[in-house]
C-alpha positions as CSV (number, residue, x, y, z in Angstrom):
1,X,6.3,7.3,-6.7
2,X,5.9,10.2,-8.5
3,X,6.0,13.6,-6.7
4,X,3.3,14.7,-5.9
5,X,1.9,17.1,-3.2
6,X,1.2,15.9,0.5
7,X,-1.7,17.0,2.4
8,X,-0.4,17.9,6.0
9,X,-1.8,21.1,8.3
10,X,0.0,23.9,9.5
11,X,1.4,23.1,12.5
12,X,2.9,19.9,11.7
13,X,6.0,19.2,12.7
14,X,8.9,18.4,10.1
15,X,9.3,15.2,11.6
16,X,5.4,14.1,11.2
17,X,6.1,15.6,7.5
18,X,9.2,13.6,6.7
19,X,6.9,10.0,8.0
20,X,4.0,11.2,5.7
21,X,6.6,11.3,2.4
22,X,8.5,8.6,4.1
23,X,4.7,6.2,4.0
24,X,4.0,7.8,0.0
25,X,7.3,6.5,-1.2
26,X,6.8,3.5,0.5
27,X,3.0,2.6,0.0
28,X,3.8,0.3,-3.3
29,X,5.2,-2.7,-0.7
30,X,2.1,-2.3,1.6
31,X,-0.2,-2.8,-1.6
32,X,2.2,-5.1,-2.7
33,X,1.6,-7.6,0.7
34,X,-2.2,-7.0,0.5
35,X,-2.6,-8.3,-2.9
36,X,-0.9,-11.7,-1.5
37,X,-2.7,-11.6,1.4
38,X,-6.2,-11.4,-0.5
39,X,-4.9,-14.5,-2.4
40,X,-3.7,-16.8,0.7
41,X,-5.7,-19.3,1.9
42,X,-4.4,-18.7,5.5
43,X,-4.2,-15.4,6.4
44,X,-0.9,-14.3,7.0
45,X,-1.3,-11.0,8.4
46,X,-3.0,-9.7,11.7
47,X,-3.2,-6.0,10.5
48,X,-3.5,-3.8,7.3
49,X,-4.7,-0.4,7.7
50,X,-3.7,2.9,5.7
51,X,-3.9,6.1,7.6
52,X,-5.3,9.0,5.1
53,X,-5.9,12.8,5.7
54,X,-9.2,13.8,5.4
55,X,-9.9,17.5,4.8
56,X,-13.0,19.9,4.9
57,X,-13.4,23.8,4.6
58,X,-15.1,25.2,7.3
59,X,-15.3,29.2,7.7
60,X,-12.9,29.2,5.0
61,X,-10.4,27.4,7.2
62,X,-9.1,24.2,5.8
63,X,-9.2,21.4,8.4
64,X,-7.2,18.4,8.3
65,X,-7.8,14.6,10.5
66,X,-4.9,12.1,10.1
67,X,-7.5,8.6,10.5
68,X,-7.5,4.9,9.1
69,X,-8.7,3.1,6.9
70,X,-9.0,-0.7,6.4
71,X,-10.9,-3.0,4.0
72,X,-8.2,-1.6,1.2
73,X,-8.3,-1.7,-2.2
74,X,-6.2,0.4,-4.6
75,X,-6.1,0.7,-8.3
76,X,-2.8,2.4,-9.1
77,X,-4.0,6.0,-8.6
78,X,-6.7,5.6,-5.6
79,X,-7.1,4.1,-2.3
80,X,-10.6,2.8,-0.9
81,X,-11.7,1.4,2.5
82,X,-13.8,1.6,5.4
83,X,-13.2,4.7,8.2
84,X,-12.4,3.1,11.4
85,X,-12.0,6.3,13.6
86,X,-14.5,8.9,14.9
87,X,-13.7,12.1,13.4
88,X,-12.6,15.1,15.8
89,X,-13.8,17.9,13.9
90,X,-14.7,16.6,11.2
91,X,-18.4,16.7,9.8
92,X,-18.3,15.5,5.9
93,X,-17.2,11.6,7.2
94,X,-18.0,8.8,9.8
95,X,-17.0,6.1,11.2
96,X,-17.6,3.0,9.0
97,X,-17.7,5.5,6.0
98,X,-16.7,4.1,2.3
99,X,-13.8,6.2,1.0
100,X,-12.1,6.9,-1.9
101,X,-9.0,8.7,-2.0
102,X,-5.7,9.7,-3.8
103,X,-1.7,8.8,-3.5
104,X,-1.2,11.8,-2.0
105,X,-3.0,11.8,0.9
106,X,-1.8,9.1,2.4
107,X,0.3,9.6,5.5
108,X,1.0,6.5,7.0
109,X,0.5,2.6,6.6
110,X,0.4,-0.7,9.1
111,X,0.6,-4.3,8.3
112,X,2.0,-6.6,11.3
113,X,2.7,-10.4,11.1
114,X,3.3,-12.2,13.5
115,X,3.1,-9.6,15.9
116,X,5.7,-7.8,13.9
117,X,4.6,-4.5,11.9
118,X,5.8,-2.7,9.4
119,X,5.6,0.8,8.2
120,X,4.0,2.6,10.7
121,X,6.0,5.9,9.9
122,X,4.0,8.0,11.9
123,X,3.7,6.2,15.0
124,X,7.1,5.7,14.9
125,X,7.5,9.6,15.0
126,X,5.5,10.1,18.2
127,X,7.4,6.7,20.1
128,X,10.4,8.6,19.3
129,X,9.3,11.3,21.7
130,X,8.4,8.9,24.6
131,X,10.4,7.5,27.4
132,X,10.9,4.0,27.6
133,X,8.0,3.2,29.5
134,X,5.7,5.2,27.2
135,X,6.7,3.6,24.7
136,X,6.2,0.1,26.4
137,X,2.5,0.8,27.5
138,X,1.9,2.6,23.9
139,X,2.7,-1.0,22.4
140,X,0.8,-2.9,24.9
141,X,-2.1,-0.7,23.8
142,X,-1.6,-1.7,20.3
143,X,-0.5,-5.2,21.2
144,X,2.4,-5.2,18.5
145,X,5.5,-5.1,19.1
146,X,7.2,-2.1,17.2
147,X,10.5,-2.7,17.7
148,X,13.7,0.3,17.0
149,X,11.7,3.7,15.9
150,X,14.9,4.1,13.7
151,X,15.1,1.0,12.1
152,X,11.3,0.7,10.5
153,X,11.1,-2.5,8.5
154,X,8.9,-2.4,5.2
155,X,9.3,-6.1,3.9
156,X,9.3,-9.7,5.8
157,X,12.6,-10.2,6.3
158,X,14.4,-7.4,4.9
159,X,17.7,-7.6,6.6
160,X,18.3,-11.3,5.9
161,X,16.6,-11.4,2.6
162,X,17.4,-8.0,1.1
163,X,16.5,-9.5,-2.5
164,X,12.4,-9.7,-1.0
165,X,12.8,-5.9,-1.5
166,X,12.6,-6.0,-5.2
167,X,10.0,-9.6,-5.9
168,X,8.3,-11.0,-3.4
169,X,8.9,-14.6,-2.1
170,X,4.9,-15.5,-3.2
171,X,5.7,-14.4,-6.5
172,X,8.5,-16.4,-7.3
173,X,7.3,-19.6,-5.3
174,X,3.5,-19.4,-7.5
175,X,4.6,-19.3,-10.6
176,X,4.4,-22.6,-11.5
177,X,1.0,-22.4,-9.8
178,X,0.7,-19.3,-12.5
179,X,2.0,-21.0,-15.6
180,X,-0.8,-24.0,-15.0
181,X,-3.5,-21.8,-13.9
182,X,-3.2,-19.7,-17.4
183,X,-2.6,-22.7,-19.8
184,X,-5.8,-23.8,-18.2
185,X,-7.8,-20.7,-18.3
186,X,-6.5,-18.9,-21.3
187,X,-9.2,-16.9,-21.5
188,X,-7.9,-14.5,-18.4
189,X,-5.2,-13.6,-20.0
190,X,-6.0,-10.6,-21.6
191,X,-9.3,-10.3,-19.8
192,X,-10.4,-6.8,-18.7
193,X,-12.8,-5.9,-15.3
194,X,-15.2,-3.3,-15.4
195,X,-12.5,0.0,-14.9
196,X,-10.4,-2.1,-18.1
197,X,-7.6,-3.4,-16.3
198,X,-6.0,-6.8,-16.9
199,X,-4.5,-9.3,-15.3
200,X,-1.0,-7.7,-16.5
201,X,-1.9,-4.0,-15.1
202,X,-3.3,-5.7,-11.5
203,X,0.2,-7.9,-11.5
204,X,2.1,-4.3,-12.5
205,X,1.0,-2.1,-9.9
206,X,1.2,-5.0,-7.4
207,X,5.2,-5.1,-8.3
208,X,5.6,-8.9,-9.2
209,X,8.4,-9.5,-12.1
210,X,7.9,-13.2,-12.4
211,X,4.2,-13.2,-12.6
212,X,4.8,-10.3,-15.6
213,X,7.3,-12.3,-17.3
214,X,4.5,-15.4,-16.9
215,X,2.0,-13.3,-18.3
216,X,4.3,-11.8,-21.5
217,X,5.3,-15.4,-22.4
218,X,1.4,-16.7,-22.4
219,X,0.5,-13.9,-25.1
220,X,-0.3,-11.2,-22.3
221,X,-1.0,-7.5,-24.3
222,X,1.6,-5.2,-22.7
223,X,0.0,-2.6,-24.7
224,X,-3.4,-2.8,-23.4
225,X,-5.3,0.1,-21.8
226,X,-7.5,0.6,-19.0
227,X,-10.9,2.8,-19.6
228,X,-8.4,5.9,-18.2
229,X,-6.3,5.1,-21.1
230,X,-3.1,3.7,-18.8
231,X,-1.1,0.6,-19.9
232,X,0.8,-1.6,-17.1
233,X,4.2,0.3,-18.2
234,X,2.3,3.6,-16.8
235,X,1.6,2.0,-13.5
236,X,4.9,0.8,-13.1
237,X,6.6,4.3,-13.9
238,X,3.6,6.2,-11.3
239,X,4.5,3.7,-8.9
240,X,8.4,3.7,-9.5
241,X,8.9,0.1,-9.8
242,X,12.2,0.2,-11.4
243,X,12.6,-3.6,-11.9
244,X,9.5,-3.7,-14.0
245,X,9.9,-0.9,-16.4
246,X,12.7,-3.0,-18.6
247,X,9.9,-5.8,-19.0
248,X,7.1,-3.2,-19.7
């Protein structure tokens, strides 16, 4: 992901810091799951949430909350969702709120399958300061099991399937599903939404190869633009998906 800066307050400790950058870099594979998940039939996941800092001035003080968000959508450059937490301090946001906010302000992210979770940076940074038992009743409390804080998984099966870090399995295994589906409806496409993305720029910042290559070889327009002007190649270089850019 490109560098950009992270919203933290003074006072943070370098390890809180080094989870936020650690849950930036890594936010591409949350969206990535999320766009399956929205497309499975049976849900696969029991969790999803992004953590975002919120900030507001007061007496010319910046204050800072670190609170999730769920309901998550993202469009390459923002994030929206639903508050789930009470503010602290806070006065400008509730609970239940609609948000909309940028890359750079997230500083963490959650899925769990299974009972298994991924990501999680930050939480993983405050079980590394517990004892044993803390950390046992601080998982009961979540009801996830969160496993070795230094060993923080970000795909399904990334030790035994190292190759899932670059395509996801649901990627390869629908795109047969893909080829049928566009032969049927050729009309999607090179169909744009209201903000002027296509199929191609959704599929792009999402991170799947073989649905791209599908969608080049049924006449997709690599070149297109959304209303901001950004063509799928863009997304792919903002979001540093290195196995895209040679298709882009």
């Amino acid at each position: 992901m490109e560098n950009t800066p992270i919203f933290f307050a003074d006072g943070e400790s370098p390890k809180m810091i080094d989870a936020f950058k650690r849950a930036q870099e890594t936010f591409k594979y949350f969206w990535r799951e999320l766009s399956w998940e929205y497309r499975r039939i049976i849900p696969g996941l029991d969790v999803a949430c992004v953590k975002l800092a919120f900030t507001q001035e007061v007496d010319n003080e910046t204050i800072v909350e670190h609170m999730w968000i769920n309901d998550i959508n993202f469009d390459g450059e923002k994030i929206y969702g639903i508050l789930v937490n009470d503010p602290d301090e806070l006065t400008n946001i509730s609970n239940g709120d609609e948000v909309e906010i940028p890359l750079n302000q997230i500083s963490d992210w959650l899925f769990a399958s299974q009972g298994k979770t991924y990501g999680g940076f930050t939480i993983h940074a405050m079980r590394s300061e517990m004892t044993e038992t803390e950390r046992t009743e601080h998982d009961d409390t979540w009801g996830m099991a969160f496993g070795d804080f230094n060993d923080i998984q970000i795909v399904s099966d990334q030790k035994e399937k190292p190759e899932n870090l670059i395509e996801h399995p649901m990627s390869i295994n629908m795109k047969e599903s893909l080829i049928e589906f566009l032969k049927k409806n050729p009309e999607e496409i090179n169909k744009k939404d209201d903000l002027g993305y296509t199929f191609l720029h959704r599929e792009t910042i999402a991170g799947n190869s073989t649905s791209i290559q599908v969608l080049k070889d049924s006449g997709a327009d690599i070149n297109a633009k959304t209303n901001n002007g950004k063509t799928a190649l863009d997304f792919a270089k903002q979001l540093n998906w290195e196995h895209l850019i040679p298709l882009l």
